[in-house]
C-alpha positions in Angstrom: 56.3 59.0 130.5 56.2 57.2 127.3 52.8 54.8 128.8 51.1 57.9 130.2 51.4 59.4 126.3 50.4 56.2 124.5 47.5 55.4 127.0 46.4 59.3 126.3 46.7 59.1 122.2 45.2 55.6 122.2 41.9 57.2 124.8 42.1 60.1 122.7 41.4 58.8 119.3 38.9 56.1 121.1 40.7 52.9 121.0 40.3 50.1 123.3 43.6 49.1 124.9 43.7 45.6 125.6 43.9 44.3 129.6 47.3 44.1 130.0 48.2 47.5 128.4 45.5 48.8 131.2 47.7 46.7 133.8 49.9 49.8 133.8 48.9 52.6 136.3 50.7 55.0 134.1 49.4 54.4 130.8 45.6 53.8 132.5 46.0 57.2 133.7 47.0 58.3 130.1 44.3 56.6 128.8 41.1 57.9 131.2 42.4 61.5 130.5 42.6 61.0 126.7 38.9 59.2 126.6 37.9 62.7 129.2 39.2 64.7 126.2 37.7 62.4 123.6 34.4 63.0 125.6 34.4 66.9 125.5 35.6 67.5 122.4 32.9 65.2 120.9 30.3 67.1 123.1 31.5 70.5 122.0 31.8 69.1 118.3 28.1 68.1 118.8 26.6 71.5 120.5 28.8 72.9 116.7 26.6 70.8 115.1 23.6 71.6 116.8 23.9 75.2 116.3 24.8 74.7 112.8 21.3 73.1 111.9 19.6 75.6 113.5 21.6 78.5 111.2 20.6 76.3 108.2 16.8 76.0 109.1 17.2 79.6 110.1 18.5 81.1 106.9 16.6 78.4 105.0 13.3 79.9 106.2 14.6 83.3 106.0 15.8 82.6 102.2 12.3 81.0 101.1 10.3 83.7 102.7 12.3 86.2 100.8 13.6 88.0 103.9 16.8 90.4 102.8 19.9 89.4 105.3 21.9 91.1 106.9 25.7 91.2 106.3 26.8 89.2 110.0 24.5 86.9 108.7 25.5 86.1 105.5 29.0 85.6 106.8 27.7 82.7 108.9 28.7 79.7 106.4 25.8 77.5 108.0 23.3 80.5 107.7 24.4 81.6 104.3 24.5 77.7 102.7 20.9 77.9 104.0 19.7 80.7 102.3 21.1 80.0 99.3 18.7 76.9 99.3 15.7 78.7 100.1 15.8 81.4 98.1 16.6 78.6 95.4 13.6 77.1 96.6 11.6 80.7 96.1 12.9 81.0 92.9 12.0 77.4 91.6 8.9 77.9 92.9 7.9 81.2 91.1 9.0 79.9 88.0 5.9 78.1 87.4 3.3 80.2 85.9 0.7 80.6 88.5 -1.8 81.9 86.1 -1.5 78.2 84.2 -3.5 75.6 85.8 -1.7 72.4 86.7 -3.4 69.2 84.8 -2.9 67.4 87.9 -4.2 69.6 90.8 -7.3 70.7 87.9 -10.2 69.3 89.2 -11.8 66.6 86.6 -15.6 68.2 86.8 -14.3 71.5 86.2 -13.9 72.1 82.4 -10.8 73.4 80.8 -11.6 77.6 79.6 -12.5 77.9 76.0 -12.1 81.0 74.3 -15.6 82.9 73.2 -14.1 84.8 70.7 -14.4 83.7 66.5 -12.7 83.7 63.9 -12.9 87.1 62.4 -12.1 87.9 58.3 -10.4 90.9 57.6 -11.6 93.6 54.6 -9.3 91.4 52.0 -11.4 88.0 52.7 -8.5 86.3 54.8 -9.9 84.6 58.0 -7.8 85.2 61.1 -8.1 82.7 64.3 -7.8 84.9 67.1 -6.9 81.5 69.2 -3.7 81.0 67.0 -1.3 82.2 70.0 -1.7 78.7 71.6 -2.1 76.8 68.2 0.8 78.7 66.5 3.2 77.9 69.9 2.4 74.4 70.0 2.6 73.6 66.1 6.1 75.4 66.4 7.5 73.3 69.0 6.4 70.2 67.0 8.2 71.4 63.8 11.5 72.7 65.9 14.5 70.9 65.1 15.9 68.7 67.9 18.1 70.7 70.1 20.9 69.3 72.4 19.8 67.2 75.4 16.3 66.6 73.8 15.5 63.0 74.5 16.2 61.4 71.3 13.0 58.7 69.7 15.2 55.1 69.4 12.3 53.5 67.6 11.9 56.3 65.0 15.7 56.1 64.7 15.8 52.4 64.4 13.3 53.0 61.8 15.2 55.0 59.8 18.1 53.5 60.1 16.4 50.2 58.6 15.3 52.3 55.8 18.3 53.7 54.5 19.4 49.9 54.9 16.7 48.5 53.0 17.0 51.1 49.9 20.8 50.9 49.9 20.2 46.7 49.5 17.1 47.1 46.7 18.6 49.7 44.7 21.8 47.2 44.7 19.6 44.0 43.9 17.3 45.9 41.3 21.1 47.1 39.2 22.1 43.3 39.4 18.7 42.7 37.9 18.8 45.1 35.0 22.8 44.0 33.8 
């Protein structure tokens, strides 16, 4: 009895027994039926699988197309991981502003739009850019104080750095000079 279990546990978590070990009728019997079990359950554990990639691709799809779930679906892990994704995908992708042109996919003969419209001046003699909007949105992110996770300049900061150094050291020498 104890040969038919330890050729079945040794088949069953796929372990070669060695020659002699497979000398023993009892414990070869053990062993074939573990290896069967081994088999099927790795069989089964694939057709899981298999099913499971479908229910991703399938809620994936569903997700990025925008379709609304039902709630048997969404209680499918495999289906509900997968919509997650897609609708992620959705949502990334309407993010970008589809009325802005990307640079890249701009083609080079065709010229960027210009506003027609001038610069008007106003009954108390001020002159007023009616193109500002972009001007006025650029110059402020140029002038905006550095905000956490901005990538910091190194050679700027070296640069300053060597600065404050060098005006520490010359208003030091130039005292020595003057006592």
């Amino acid at each position: 009895m104890v040969n038919i279990k330890a050729g079945y546990d040794i088949g069953k978590k796929g372990y070669k027994p060695t020659e002699l070990a497979m000398k023993d009728s009892a414990f070869a019997a053990g062993y074939k039926q573990g290896a069967a079990d081994r088999a099927a359950e790795l069989a089964a554990n694939a057709a899981k699988a298999k099913d499971a990639l479908a229910q991703i691709k399938a809620g994936y799809k569903d997700g990025k197309d925008g379709v609304k779930p039902t709630a048997e679906q969404m209680a499918n892990t495999a289906y509900a991981a997968g919509y997650k994704q897609g609708a992620a995908d959705r949502a990334a992708a309407a993010a970008k502003d589809p009325k802005t042109p990307d640079p890249k996919k701009q083609d080079p003969k065709t010229p960027t739009p210009i506003s027609t419209k001038k610069n008007t001046t106003d009954t108390k003699g001020d002159t007023t850019d009616n193109n500002s909007g972009a001007a006025t949105k650029k110059s402020a992110e140029g002038t905006a104080l550095p905000q956490a996770g901005d990538d910091t300049n190194v050679v700027a900061a070296s640069l300053g750095a060597i600065a404050v150094f060098g005006a520490l050291f010359g208003l030091a020498g130039d005292r020595r000079k003057r006592a």
